[in-house]
N, C-alpha and C positions, 0 to 999 in steps of 0.2 A: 756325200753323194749328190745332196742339191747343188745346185749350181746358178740357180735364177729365182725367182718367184714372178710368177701373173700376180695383178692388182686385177681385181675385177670392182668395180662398181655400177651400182643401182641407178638414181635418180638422175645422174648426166646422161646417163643412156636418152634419157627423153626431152633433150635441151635441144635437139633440131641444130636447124644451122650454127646457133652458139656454143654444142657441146666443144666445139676442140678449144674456146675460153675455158671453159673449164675443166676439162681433161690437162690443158696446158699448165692453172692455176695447181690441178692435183700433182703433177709432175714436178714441179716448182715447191709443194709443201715435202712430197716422197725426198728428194734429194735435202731438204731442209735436215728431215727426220734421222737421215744418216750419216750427216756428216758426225755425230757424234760416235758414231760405230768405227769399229779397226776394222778395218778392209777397203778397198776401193771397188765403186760403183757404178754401173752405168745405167741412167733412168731414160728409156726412151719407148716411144708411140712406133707402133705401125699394126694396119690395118685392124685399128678399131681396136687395138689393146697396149696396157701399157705393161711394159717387163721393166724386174730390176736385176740385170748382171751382174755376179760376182765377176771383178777383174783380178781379185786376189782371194786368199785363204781368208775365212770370216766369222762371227761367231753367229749358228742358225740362231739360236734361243735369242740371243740380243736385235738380233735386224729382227727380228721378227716381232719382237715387243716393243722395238720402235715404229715399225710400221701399225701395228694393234694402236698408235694413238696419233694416226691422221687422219684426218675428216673427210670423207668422202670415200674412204674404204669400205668393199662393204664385204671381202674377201680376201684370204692371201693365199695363193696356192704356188708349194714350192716345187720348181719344175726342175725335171732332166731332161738337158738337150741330147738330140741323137740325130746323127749326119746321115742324110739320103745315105747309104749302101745297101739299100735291099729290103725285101719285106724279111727277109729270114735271120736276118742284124736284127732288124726292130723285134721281132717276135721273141727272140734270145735278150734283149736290153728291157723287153718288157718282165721277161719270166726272171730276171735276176731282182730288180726294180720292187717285183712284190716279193721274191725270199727277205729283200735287204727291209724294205719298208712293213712289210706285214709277216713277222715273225710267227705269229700266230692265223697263220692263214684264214679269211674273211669266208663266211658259207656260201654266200649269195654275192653275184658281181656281176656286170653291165659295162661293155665299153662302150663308148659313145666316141665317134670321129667326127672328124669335121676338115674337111678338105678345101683348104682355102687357095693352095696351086692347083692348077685344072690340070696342068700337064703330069699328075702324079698317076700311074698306072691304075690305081686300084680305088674307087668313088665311098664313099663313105660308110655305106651300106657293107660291101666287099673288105672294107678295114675294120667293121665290127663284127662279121661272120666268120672271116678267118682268123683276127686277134683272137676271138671268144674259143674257136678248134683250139689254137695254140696254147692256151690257157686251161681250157680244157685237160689234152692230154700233157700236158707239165703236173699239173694238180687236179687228180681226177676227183679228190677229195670236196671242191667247189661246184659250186652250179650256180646255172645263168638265172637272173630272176629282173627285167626289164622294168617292173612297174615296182620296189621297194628293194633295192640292193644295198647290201649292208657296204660294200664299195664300187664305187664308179670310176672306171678309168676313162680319164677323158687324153685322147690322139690327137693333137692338131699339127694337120700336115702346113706347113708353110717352107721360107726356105731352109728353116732344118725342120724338123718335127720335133715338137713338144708330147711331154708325157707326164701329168700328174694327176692326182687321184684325192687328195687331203686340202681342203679347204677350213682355213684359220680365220676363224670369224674378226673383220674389223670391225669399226667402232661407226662406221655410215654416216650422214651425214654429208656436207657439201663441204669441196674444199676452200679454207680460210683463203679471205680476200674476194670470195666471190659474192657476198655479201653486203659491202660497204665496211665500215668503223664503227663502232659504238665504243660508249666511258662508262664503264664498271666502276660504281662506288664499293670497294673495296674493304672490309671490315675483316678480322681478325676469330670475327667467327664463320659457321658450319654451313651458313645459307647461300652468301654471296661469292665465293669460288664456285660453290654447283651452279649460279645463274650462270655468272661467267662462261663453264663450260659447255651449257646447254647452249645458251646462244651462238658461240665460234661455232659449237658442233652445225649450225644453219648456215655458214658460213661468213659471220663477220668476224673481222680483224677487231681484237678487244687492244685498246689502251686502259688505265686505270687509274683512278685518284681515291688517296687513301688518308683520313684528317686524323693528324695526329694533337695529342693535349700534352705533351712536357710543362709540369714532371710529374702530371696527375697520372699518365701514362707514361710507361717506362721506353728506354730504350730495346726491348727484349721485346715488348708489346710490336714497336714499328717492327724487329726484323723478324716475328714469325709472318707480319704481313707479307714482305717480302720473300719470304720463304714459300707460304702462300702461292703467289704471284709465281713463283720460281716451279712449283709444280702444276699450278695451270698451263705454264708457257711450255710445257710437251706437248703439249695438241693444239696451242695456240699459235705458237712463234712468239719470238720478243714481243713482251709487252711494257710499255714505258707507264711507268708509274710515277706518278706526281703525290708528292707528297705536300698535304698543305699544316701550316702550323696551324690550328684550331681553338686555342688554349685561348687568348686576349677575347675570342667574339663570345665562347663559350660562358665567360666570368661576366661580361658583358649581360647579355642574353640572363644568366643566372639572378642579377643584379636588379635589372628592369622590368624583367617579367614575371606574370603568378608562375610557380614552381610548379603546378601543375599540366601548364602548356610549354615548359621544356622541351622536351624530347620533339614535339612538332613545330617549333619553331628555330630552333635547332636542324632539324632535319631539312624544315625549309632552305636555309639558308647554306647547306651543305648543297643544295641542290642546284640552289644560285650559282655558286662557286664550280660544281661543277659543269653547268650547261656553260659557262663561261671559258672553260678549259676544253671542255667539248666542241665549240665553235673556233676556238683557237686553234686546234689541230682537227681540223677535219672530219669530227665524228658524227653521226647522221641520227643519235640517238644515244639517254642515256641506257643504263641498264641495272638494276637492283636484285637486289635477296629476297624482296618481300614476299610472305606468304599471308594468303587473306587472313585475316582472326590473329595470327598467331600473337602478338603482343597491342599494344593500346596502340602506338603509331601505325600498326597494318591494316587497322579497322575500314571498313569503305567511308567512311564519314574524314578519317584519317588519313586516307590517301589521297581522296579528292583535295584536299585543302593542301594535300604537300603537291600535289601535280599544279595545282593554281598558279606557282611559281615559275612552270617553265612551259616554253615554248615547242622546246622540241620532247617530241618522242620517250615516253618513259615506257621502256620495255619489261616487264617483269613475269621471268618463262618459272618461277616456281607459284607465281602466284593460288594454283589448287592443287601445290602437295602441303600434304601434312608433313610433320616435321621427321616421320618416321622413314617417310619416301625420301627425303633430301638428305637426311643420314646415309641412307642406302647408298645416293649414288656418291658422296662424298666419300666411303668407303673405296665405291668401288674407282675412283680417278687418285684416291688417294690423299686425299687431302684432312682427310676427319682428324688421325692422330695429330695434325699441326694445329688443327681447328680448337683442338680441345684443352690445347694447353693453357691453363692460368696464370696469362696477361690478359691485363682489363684492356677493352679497346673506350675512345671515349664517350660512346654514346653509355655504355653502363655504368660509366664514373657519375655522371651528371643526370640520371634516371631518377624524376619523382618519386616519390612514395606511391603517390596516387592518381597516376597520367589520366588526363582527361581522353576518353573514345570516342566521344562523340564531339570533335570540336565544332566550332561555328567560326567559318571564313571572314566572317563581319568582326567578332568578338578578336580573332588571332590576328587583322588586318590592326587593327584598333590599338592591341597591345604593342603590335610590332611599329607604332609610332613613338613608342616610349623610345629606343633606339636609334632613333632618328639623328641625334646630335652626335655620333662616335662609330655610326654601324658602316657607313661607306671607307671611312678612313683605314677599320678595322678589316674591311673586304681586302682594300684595295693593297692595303700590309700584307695579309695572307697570299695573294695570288703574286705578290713580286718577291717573295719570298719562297717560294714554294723549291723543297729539292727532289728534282727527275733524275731516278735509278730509272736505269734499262736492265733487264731482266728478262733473260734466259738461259 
């Protein structure tokens, strides 16, 4: 019966002069999102809304759950078009409309027009007092309730007239690209895909780098990251993932330092590596998993001293969930059952006994001189070595 859907969105409504940037970015991720769909499409603007046309036979439930995960949606309503012939066509396309759409007919209903052609005979007011008769006596069984109706048919006259009523909650947010870039350090667990998502959903374009340790880490370990990576890139777009070999600096590191400033010295230098790949391709920020508390590296004592490190930007949008929130929404984008599988990523292969939480910036600056003699050569192996999957 569908034949189109409205995109309606929230927050570019109030972008001013620069919305049609970002209306244009949203149209540019919408046609992204279906090119994996059977059907052909047509995504196009006019008068301050965007539609997407069916040009062939398509499947509702799949466009419609690829649309549910582009950023800047904050609605999907699947419309029927209906050609100017008459108010007394439209009143018979409306009364068929809700037999086919509401089987179980709704008690309370509300049409709401809206007349975006002037030259159409009958003003808005006129198209919801005569819809409402016609509707009426088709089902006398309904009644009109203006301030809580249990369905809203919304008319919009333009050069045809639209007709839909059912609104599919998107996932909101601003469309990717409208944001800048940021480099997701990418791990193998439940934390750093949800940052990932949270941030695109603001609208940055994520790339990612993800360190791997052969053959303390498996080959199974890197592809659920990848896999990862492969189910964030539905609401992101392609995301190129750098993989660095991590294994030499690790042993390194392991070798010349107290074991118990591992994991932060370690992280440091992960960080190094990445603000270095970050600057190389354009990224305006990195972006992490970290949630405050939640292990000895997340400590404030523990972050300040890994932020020491960089220069730009360390964004981290889980930092005040508990770990019980961040489940949730990795559920719900889909990612947990990848999350959970047992492959070790290599920060838990090489995890103290006893990680220090409160470190001291002077004390880690001090040990990280032990490293001095092998740690650059060891950098500079890791980043000319590195292999970029693209991934989506």
């Amino acid at each position: 019966m569908f034949t189109a859907f409205l995109i309606k969105y929230a927050e570019i409504g109030v972008k001013g002069r620069n919305r049609y940037l970002f209306e244009d970015a949203l149209v540019h991720q919408i046609k992204f999102a279906l090119k994996s769909c059977d059907g052909k499409f047509l995504v196009h603007k006019t008068q301050g809304r965007i539609y997407v046309d069916a040009l062939t036979e398509f499947d509702f439930d799949e466009v419609a759950a690829r649309l549910q995960q582009v950023f800047g949606i904050s609605g999907i309503c699947p419309v029927v078009y209906v050609e100017d012939e008459g108010f007394e066509k439209l009143c018979q396309t409306v009364i068929d409309y809700l037999a086919e759409v509401y089987p179980d007919r709704p008690k309370t209903f509300k049409v709401a027009a809206r007349r975006a052609r002037k030259d159409y005979p009958l003003d808005s007011n006129e198209i919801n007092a005569d819809m409402g008769e016609a509707i009426l006596n088709a089902y006398p069984e309904m009644r009109v309730d203006v301030h809580h109706p249990e369905m809203k048919l919304n008319i919009e006259v333009r050069e045809k007239i639209y007709i839909y009523s059912e609104v599919i909650p998107g996932p909101g947010g601003m469309p990717v690209g409208t944001g800048g870039k940021g480099m997701l350090l990418l791990s193998g667990g439940i934390d750093s895909p949800v940052a990932g998502y949270m941030v695109a959903k603001r609208g940055v374009k994520i790339d990612a780098v993800y360190f791997h340790a052969p053959p303390y880490t498996s080959e199974r370990a890197k592809q659920k990251v990848v896999d990862l990576a492969r189910i964030v890139s539905r609401f992101t777009g392609p995301i190129y993932l750098h993989v660095i070999n991590f294994t030499d600096i690790q042993l390194y590191i392991y070798e010349k330092c107290p074991h118990e400033e591992l994991t932060i010295i370690m992280r440091r230098y992960m960080m190094r590596i990445a603000e270095h790949i970050a600057r190389e391709t354009g990224c305006l920020g990195l972006i992490t998993g970290e949630s405050l508390g939640q292990v000895a590296s997340q400590t404030m004592a523990s972050l300040a001293v890994t932020n020491e490190v960089c220069t730009l930007p360390v964004y981290r949008p889980l930092i005040g969930f508990d770990k019980q929130e961040i489940v949730e929404v990795s559920e719900k984008i889909g990612t947990f059952e990848t999350s959970i599988q047992p492959f070790e990523d290599c920060c838990t292969i090489f995890v103290a006994k006893h990680p220090v939480t409160k470190p001291n910036g002077n004390i880690i600056r001090r040990h990280e001189r032990n490293l001095e003699e092998k740690i650059d050569e060891l950098v500079r192996t890791a980043l000319v070595t590195e292999e970029l999957i693209i991934v989506e």
